[in-house]
N, CA, C and O atoms as a GROMACS GRO file, in nm:
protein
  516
    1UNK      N    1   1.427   1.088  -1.590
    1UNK     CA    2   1.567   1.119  -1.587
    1UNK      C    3   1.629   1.067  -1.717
    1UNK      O    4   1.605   0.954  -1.759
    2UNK      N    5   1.710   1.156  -1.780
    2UNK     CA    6   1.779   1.104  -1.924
    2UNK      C    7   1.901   1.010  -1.881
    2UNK      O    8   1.966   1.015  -1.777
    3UNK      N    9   1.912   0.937  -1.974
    3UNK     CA   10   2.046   0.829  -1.962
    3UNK      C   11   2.171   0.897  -1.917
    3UNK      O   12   2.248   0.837  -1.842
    4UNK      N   13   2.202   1.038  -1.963
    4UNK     CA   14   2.327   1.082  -1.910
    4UNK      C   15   2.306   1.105  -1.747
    4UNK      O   16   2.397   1.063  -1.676
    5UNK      N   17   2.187   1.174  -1.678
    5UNK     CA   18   2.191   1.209  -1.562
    5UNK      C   19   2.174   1.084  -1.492
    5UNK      O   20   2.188   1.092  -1.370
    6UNK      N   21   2.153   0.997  -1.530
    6UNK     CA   22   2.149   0.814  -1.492
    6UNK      C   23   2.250   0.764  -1.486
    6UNK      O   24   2.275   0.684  -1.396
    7UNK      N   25   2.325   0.793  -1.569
    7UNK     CA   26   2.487   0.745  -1.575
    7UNK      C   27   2.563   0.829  -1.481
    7UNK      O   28   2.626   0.788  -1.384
    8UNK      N   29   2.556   0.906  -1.506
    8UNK     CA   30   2.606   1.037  -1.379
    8UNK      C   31   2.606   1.056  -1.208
    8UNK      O   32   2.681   1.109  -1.126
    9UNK      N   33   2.474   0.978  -1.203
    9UNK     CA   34   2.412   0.995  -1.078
    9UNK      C   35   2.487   0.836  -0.984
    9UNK      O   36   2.515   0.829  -0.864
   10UNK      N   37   2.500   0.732  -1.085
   10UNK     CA   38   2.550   0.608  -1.099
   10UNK      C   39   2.636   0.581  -1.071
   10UNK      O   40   2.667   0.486  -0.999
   11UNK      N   41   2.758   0.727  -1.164
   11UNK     CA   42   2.858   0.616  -1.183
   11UNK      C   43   2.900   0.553  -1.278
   11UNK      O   44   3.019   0.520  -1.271
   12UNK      N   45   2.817   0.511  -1.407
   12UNK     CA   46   2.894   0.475  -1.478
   12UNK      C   47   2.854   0.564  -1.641
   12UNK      O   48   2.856   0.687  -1.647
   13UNK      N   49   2.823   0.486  -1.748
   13UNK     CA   50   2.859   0.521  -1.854
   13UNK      C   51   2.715   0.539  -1.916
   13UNK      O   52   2.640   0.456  -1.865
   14UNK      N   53   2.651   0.617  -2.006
   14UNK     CA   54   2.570   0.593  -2.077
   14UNK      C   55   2.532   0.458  -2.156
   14UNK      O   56   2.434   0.383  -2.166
   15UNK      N   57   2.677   0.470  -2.213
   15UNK     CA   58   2.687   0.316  -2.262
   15UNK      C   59   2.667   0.188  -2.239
   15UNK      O   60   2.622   0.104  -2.317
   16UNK      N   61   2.720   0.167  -2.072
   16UNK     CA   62   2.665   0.062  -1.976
   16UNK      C   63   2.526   0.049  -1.988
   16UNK      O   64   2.472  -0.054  -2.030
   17UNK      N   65   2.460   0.157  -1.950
   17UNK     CA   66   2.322   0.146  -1.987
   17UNK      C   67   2.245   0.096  -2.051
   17UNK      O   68   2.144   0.034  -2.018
   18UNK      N   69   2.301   0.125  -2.181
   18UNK     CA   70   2.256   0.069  -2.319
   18UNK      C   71   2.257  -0.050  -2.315
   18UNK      O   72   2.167  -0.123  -2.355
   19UNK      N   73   2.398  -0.095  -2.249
   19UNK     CA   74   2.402  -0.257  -2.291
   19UNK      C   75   2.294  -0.345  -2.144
   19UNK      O   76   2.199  -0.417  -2.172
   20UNK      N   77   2.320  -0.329  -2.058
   20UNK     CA   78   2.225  -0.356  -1.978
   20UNK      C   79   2.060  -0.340  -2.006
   20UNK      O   80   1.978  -0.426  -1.972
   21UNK      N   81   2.024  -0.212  -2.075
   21UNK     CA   82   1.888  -0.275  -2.137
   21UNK      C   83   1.889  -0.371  -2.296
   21UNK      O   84   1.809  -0.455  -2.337
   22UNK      N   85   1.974  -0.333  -2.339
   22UNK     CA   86   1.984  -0.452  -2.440
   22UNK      C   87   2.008  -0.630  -2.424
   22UNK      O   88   1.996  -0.721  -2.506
   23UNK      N   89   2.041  -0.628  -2.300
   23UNK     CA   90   2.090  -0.774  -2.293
   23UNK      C   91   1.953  -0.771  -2.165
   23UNK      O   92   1.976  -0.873  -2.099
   24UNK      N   93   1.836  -0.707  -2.109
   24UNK     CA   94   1.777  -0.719  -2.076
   24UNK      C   95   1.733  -0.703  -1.911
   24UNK      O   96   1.632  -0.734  -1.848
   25UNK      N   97   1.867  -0.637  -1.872
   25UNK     CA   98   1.915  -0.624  -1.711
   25UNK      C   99   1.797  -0.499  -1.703
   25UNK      O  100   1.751  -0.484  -1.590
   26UNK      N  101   1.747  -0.412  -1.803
   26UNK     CA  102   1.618  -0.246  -1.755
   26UNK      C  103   1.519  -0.296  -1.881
   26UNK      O  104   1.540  -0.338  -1.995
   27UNK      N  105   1.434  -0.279  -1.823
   27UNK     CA  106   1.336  -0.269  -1.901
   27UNK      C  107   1.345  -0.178  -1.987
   27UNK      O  108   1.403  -0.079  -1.944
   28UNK      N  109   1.294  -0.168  -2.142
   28UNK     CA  110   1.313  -0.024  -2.201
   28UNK      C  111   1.265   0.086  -2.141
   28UNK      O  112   1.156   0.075  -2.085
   29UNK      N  113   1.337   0.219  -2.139
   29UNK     CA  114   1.263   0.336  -2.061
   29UNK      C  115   1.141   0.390  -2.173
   29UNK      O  116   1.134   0.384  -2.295
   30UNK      N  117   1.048   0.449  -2.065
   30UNK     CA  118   0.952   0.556  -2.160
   30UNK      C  119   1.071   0.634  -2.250
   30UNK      O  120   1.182   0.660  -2.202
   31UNK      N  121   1.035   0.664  -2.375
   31UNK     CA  122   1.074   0.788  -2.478
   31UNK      C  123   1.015   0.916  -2.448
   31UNK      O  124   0.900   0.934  -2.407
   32UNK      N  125   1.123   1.023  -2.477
   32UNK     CA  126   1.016   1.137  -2.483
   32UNK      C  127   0.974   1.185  -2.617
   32UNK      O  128   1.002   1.130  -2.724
   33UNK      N  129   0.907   1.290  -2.600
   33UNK     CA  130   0.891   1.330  -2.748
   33UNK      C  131   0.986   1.348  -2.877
   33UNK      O  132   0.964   1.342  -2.998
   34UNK      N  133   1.053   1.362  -2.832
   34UNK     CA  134   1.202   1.397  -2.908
   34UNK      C  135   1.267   1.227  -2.932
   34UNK      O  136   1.322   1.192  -3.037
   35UNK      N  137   1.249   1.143  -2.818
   35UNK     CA  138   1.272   1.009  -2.862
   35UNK      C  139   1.380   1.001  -2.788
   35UNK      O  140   1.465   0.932  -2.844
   36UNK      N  141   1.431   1.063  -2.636
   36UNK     CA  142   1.556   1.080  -2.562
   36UNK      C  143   1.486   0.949  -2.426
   36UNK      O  144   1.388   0.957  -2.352
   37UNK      N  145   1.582   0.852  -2.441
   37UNK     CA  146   1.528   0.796  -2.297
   37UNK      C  147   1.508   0.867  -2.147
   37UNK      O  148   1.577   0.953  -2.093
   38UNK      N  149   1.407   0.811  -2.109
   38UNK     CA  150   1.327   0.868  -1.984
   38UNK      C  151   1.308   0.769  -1.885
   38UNK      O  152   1.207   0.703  -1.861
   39UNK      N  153   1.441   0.769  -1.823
   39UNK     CA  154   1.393   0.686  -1.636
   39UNK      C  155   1.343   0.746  -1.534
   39UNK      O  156   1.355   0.860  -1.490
   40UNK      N  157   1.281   0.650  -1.499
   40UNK     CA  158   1.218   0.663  -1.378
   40UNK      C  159   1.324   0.718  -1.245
   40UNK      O  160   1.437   0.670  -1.255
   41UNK      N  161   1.306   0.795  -1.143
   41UNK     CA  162   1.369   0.818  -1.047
   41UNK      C  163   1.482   0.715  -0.966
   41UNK      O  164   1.595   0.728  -0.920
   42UNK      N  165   1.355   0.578  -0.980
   42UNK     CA  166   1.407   0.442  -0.883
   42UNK      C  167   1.501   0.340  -0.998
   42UNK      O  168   1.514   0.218  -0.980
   43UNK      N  169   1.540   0.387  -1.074
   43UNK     CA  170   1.615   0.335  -1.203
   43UNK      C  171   1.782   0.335  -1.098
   43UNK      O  172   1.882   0.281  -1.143
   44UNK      N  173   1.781   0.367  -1.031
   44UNK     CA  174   1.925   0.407  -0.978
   44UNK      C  175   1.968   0.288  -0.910
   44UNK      O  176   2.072   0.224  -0.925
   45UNK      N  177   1.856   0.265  -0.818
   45UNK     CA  178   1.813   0.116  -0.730
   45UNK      C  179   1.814  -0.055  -0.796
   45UNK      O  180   1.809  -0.166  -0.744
   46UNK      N  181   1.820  -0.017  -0.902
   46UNK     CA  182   1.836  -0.108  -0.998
   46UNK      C  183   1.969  -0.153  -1.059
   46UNK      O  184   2.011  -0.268  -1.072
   47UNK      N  185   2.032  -0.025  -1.096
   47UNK     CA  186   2.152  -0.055  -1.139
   47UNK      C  187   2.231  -0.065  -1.001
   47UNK      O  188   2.343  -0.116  -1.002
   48UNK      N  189   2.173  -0.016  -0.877
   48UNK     CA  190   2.325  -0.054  -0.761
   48UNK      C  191   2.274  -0.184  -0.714
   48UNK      O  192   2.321  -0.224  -0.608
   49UNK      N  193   2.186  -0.255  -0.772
   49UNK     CA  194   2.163  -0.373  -0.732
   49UNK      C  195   2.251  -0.496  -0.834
   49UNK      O  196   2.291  -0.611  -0.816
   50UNK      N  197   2.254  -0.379  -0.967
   50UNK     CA  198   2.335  -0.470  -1.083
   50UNK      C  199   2.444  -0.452  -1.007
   50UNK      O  200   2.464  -0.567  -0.966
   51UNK      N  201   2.553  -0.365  -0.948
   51UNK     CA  202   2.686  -0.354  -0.922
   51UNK      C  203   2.692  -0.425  -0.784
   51UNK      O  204   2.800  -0.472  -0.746
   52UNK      N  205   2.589  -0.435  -0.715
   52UNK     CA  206   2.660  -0.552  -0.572
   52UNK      C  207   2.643  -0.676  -0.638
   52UNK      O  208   2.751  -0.734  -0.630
   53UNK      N  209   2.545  -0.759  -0.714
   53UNK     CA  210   2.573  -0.869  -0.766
   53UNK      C  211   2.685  -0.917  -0.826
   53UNK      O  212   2.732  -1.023  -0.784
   54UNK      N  213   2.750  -0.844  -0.939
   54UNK     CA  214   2.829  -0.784  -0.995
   54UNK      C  215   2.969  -0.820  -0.897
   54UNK      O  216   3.064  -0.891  -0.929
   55UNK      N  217   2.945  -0.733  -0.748
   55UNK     CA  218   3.063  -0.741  -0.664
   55UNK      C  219   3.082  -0.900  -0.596
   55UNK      O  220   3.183  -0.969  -0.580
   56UNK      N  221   2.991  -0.914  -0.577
   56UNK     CA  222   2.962  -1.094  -0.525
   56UNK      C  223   2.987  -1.223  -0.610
   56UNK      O  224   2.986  -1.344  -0.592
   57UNK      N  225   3.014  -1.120  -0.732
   57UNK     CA  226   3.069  -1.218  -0.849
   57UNK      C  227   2.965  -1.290  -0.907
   57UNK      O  228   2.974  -1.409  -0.939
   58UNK      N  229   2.881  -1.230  -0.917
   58UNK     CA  230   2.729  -1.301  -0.993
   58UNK      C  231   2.759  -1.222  -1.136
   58UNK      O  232   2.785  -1.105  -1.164
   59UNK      N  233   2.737  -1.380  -1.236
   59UNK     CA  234   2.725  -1.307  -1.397
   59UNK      C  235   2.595  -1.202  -1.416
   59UNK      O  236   2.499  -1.168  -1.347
   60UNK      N  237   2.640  -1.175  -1.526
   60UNK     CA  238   2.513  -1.069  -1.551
   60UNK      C  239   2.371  -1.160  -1.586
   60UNK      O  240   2.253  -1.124  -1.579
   61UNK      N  241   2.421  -1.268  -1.620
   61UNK     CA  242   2.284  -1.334  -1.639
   61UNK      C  243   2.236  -1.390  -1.548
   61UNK      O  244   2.113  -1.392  -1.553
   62UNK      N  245   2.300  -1.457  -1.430
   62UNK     CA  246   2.223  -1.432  -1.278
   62UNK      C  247   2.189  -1.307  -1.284
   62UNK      O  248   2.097  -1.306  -1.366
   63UNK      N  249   2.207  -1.195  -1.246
   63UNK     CA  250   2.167  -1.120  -1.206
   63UNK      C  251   2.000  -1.081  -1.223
   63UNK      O  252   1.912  -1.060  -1.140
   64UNK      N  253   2.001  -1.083  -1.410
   64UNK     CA  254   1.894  -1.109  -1.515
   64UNK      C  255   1.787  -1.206  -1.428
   64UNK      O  256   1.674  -1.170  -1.397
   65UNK      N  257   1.836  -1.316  -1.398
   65UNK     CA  258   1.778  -1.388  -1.326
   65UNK      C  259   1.691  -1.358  -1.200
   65UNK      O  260   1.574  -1.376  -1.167
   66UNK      N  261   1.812  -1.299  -1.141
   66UNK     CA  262   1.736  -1.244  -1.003
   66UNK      C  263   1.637  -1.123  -1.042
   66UNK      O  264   1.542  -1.118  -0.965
   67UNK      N  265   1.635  -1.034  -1.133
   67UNK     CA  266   1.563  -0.913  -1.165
   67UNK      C  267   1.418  -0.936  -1.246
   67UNK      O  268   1.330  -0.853  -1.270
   68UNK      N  269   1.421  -1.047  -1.274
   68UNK     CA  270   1.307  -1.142  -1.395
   68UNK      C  271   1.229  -1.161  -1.272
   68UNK      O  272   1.113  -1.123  -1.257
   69UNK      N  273   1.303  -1.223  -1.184
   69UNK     CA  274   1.176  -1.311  -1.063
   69UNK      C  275   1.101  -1.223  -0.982
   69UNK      O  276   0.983  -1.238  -0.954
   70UNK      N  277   1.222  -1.069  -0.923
   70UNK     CA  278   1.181  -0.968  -0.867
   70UNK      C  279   1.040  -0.916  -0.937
   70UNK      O  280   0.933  -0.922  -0.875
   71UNK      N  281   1.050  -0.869  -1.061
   71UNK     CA  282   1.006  -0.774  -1.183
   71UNK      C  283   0.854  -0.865  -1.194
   71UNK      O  284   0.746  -0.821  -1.231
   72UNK      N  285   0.886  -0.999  -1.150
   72UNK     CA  286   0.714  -1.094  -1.154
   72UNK      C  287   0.660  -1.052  -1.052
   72UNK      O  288   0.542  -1.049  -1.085
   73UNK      N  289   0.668  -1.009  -0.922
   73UNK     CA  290   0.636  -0.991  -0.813
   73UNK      C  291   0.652  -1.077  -0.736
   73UNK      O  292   0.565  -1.091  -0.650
   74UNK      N  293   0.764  -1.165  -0.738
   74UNK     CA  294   0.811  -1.290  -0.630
   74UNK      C  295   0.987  -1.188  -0.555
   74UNK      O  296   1.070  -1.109  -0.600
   75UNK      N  297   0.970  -1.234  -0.471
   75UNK     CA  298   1.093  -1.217  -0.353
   75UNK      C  299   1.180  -1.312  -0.393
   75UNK      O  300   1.161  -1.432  -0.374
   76UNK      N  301   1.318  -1.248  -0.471
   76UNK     CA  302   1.400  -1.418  -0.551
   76UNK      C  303   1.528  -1.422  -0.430
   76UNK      O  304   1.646  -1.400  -0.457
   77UNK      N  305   1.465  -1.461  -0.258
   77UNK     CA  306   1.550  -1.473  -0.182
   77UNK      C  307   1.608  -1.619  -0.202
   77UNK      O  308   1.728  -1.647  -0.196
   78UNK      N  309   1.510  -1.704  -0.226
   78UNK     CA  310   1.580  -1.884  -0.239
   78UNK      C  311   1.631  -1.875  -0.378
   78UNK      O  312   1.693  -1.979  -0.400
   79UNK      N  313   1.633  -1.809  -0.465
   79UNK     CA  314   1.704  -1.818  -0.560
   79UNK      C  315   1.866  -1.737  -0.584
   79UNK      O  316   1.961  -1.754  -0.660
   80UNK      N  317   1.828  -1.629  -0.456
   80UNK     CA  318   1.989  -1.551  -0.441
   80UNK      C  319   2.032  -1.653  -0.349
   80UNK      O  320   2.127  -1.702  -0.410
   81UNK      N  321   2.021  -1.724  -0.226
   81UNK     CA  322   2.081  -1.786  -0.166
   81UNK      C  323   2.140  -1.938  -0.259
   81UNK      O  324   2.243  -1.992  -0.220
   82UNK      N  325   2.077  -1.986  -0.360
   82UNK     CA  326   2.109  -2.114  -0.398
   82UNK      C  327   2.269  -2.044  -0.478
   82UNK      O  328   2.375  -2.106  -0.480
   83UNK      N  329   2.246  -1.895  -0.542
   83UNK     CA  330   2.327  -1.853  -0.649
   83UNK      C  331   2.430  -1.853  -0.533
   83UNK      O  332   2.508  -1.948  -0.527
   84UNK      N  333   2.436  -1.770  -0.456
   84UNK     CA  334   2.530  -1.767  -0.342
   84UNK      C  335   2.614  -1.926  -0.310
   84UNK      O  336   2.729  -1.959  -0.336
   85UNK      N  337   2.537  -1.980  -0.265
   85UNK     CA  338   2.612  -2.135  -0.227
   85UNK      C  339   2.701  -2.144  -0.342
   85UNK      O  340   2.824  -2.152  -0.335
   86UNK      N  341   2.648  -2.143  -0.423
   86UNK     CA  342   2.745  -2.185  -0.571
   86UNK      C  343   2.841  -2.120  -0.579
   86UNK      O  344   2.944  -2.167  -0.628
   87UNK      N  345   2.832  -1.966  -0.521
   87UNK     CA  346   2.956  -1.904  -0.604
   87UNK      C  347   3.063  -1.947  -0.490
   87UNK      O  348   3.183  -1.964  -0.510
   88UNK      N  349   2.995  -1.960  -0.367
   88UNK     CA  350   3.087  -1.999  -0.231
   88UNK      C  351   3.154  -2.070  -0.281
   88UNK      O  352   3.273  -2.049  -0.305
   89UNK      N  353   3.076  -2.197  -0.316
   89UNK     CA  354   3.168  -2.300  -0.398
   89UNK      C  355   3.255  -2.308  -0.499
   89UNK      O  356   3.335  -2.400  -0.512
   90UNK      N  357   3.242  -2.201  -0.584
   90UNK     CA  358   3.356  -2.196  -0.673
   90UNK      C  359   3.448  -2.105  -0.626
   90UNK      O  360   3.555  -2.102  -0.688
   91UNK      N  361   3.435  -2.031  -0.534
   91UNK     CA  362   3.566  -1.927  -0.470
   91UNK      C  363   3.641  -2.056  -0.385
   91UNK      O  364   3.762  -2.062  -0.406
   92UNK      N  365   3.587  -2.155  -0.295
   92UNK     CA  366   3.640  -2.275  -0.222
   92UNK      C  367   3.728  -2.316  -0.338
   92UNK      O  368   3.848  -2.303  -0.313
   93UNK      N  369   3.697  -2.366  -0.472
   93UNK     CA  370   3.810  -2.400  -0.541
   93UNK      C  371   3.888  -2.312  -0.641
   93UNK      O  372   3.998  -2.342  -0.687
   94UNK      N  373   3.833  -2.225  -0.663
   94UNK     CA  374   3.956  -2.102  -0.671
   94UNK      C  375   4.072  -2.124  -0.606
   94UNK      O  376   4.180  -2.158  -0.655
   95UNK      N  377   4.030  -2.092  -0.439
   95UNK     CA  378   4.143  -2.104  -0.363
   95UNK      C  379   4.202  -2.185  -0.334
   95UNK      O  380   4.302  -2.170  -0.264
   96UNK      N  381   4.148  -2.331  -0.389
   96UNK     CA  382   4.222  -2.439  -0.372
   96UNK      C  383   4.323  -2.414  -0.506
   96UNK      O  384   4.446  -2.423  -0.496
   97UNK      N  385   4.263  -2.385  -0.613
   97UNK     CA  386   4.353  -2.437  -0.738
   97UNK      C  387   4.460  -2.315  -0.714
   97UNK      O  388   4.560  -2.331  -0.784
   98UNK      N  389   4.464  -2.227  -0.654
   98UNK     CA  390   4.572  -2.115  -0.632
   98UNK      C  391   4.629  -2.152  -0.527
   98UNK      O  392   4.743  -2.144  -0.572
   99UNK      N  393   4.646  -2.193  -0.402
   99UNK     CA  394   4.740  -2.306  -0.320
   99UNK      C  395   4.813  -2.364  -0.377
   99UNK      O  396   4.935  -2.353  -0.361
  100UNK      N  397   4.744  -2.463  -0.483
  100UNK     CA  398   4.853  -2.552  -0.535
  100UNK      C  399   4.921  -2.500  -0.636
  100UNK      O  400   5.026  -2.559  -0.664
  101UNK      N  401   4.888  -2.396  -0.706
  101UNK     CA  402   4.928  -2.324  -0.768
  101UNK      C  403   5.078  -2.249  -0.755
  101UNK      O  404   5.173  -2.229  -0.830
  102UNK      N  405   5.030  -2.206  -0.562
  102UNK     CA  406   5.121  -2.164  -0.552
  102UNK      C  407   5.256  -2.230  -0.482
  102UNK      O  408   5.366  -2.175  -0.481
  103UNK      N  409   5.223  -2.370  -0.420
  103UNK     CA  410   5.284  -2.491  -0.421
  103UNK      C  411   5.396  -2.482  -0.496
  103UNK      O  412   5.509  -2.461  -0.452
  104UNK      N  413   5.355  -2.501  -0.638
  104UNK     CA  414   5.395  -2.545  -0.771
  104UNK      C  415   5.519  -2.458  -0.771
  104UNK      O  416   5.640  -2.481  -0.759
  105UNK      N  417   5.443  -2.346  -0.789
  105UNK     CA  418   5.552  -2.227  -0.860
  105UNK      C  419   5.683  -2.235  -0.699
  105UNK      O  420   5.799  -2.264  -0.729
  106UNK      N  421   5.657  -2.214  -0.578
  106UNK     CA  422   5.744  -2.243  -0.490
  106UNK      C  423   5.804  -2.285  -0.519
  106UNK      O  424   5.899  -2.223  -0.567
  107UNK      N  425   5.802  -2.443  -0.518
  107UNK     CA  426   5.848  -2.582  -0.558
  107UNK      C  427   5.971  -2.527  -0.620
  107UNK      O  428   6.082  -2.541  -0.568
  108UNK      N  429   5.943  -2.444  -0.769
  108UNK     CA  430   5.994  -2.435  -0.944
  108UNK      C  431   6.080  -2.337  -0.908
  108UNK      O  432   6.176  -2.317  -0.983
  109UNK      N  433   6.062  -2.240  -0.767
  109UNK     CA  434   6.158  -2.152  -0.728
  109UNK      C  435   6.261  -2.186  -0.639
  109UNK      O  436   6.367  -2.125  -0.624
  110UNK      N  437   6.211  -2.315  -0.564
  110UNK     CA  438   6.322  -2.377  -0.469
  110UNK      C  439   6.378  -2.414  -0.530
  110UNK      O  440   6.476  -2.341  -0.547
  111UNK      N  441   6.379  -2.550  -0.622
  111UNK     CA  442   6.479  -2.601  -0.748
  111UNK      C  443   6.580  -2.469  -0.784
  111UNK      O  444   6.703  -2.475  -0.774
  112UNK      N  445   6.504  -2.347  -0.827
  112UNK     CA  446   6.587  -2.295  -0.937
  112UNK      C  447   6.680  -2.227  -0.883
  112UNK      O  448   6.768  -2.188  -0.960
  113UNK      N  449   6.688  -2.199  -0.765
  113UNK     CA  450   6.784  -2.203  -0.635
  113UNK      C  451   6.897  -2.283  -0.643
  113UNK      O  452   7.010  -2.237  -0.652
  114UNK      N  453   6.869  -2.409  -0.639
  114UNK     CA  454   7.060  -2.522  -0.626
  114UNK      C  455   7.085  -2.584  -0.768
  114UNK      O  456   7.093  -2.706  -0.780
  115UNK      N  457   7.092  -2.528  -0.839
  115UNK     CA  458   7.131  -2.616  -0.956
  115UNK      C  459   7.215  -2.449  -1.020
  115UNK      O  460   7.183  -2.330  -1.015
  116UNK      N  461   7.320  -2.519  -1.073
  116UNK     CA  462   7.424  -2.434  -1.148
  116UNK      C  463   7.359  -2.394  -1.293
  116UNK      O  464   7.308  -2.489  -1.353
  117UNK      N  465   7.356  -2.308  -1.337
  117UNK     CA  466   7.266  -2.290  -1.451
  117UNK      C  467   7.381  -2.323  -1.586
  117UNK      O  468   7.356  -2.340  -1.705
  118UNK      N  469   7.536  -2.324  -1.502
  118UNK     CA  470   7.620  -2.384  -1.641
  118UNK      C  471   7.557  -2.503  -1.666
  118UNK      O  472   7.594  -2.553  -1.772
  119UNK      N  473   7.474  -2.569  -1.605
  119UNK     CA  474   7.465  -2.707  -1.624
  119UNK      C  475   7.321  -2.732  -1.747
  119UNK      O  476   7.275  -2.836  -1.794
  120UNK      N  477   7.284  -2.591  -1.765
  120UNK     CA  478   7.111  -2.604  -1.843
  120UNK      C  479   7.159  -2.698  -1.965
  120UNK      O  480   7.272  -2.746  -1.976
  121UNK      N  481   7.064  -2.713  -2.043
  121UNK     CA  482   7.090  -2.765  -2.154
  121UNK      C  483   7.009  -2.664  -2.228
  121UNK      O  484   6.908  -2.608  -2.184
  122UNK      N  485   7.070  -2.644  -2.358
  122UNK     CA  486   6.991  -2.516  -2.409
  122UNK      C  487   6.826  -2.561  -2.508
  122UNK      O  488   6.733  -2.486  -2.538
  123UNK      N  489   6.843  -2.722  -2.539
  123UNK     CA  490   6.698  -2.769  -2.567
  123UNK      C  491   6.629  -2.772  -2.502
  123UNK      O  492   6.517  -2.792  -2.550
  124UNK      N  493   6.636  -2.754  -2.349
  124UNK     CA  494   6.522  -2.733  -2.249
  124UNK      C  495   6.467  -2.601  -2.266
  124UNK      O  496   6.350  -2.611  -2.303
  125UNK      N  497   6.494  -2.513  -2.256
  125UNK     CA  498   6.538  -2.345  -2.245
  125UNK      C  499   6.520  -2.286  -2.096
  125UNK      O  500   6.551  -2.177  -2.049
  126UNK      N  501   6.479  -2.360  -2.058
  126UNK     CA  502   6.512  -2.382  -1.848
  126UNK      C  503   6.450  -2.477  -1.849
  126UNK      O  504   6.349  -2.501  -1.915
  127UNK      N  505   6.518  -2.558  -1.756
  127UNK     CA  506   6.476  -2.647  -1.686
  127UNK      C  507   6.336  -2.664  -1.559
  127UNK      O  508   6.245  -2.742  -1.529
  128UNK      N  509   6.384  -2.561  -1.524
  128UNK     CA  510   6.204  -2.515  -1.448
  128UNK      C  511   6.140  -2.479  -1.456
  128UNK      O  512   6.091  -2.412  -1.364
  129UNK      N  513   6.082  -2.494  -1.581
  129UNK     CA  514   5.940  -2.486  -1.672
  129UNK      C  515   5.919  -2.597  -1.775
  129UNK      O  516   5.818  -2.598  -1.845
   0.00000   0.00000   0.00000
């Protein structure tokens, strides 16, 4: 299958392509005579495996990761679950730092509520910020 009917069939771009075997996410495809890349059928399975990682919020170099261990002939299930815990863990403080976040900004909107704004001083340029 040529890169356009790959991209097509996909979803995304020729271009994506490119960069995904360049940064090492596909193996290079066979060439044909002419020198037009040539995937394999199951090339498709690959890239919707790049786009759920992708959706789970795994970098592309996890991903790399997970496709290296696959591509040896190992099952990289303890290595998707460790990636998983982690990202759990950084969405846990995501949502912490956006709570207080949104705390904050509350807070900066209740203030800006009772105070007379004749009263700003113009070297501040507001006071609630």
């Amino acid at each position: 299958m040529r890169i356009g009917e790959l991209a097509a069939a996909a979803g995304t771009s020729p271009r994506t392509l490119r960069f995904y075997e360049s940064v090492g996410l596909f193996p290079p495809p066979r060439r044909t005579l002419n020198g037009y890349r040539d995937y394999p059928e199951n090339a498709i399975y690959r890239l919707d495996f790049i786009r759920r990682g992708q959706s789970a919020g795994l970098s592309l170099v996890r991903i790399g990761e997970i496709l290296r261990i696959r591509d040896a002939g190992q099952a990289p299930c303890a290595h998707v679950d460790t990636l998983l815990a982690t990202r759990l863990d950084e969405i846990d403080q995501q949502i912490a730092d956006l709570l207080q976040l949104r705390q904050t900004v509350a807070d900066l909107q209740s203030a800006s509520r009772t105070v007379d704004p004749a009263t700003c001083q113009a070297e501040t340029i507001c006071r609630y910020l």
